[in-house]
N, C-alpha and C positions, 0 to 999 in steps of 0.2 A: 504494500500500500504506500509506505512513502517514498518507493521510484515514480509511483504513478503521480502521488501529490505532487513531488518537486516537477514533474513531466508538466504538468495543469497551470502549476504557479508562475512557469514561464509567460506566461499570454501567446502563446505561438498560434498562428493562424491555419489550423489543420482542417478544419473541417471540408469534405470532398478529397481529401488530395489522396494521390498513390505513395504507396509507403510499400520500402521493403526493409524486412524485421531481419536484422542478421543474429541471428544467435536466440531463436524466439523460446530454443529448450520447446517446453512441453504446452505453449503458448497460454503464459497465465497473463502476458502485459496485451494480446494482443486485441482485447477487447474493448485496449482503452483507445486505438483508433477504430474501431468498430464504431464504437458509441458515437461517433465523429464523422459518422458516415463516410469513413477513408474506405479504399480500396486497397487490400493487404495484400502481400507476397510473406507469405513465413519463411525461412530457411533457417537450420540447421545442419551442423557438420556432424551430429550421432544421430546415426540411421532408428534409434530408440526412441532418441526423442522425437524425432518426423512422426512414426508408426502412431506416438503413445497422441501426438497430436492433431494427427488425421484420426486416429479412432475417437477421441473426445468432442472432434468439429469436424466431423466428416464433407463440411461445408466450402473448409476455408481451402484457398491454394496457399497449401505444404509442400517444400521444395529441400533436399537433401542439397547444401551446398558448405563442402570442407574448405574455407580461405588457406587450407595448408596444403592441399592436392594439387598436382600442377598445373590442371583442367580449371582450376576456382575460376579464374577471369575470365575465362570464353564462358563458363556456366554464368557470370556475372553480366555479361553483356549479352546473354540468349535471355534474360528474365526482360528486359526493357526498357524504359527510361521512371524513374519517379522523380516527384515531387521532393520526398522526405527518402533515406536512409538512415534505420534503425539501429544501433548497434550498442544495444546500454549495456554495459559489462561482457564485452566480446574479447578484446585485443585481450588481456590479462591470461587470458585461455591460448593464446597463440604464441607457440616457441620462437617465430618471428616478427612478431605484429610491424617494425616497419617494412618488412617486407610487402605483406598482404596491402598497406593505405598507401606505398609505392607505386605497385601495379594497378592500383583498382582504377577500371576503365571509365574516363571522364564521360564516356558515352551514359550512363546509367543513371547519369544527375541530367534532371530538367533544368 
């Protein structure tokens, strides 16, 4: 709850926009752009967590994407352009995180 409050207390202008959630785990934030009437993209890099969050929102588009596989940036520029990119406590998980925000394909930001 207070990722999402401090998320809130920004004033950020979300509502409608495309959002992609990097690192969405088992998608318990992703309902806070739902409410928002956003349009999501989930991804994670543990094939567990996708499964545990397609069976819980059989609704939502869930997307297996590892920022540490070598494939990550083409998966990253096949998903499409957003609005917003999600990434709240992602890098800390990654054994090279400037690597992953080196490569990420400027194509994917509106």
């Amino acid at each position: 709850m207070a990722r999402l409050e401090h998320l809130a207390s920004l004033g950020l202008d979300l509502n409608g926009k495309s959002v992609l959630e990097v690192g969405a785990g088992i998608g318990l934030l992703t309902s806070f752009f739902e409410d928002r009437q956003c349009t999501v993209v989930s991804t994670d890099g543990n094939v567990r967590n996708v499964e545990e969050n397609k069976r819980r929102h059989p609704k939502r588009n869930v997307r297996l994407l590892n920022l540490e596989s070598k494939g990550a940036m083409d998966t990253l520029s096949g998903l499409g352009q957003f609005d917003i990119i999600f990434c709240y406590g992602v890098l800390y998980h990654l054994s090279k995180p400037g690597e992953a925000l080196k490569h990420w394909p400027p194509s994917a930001v509106r």
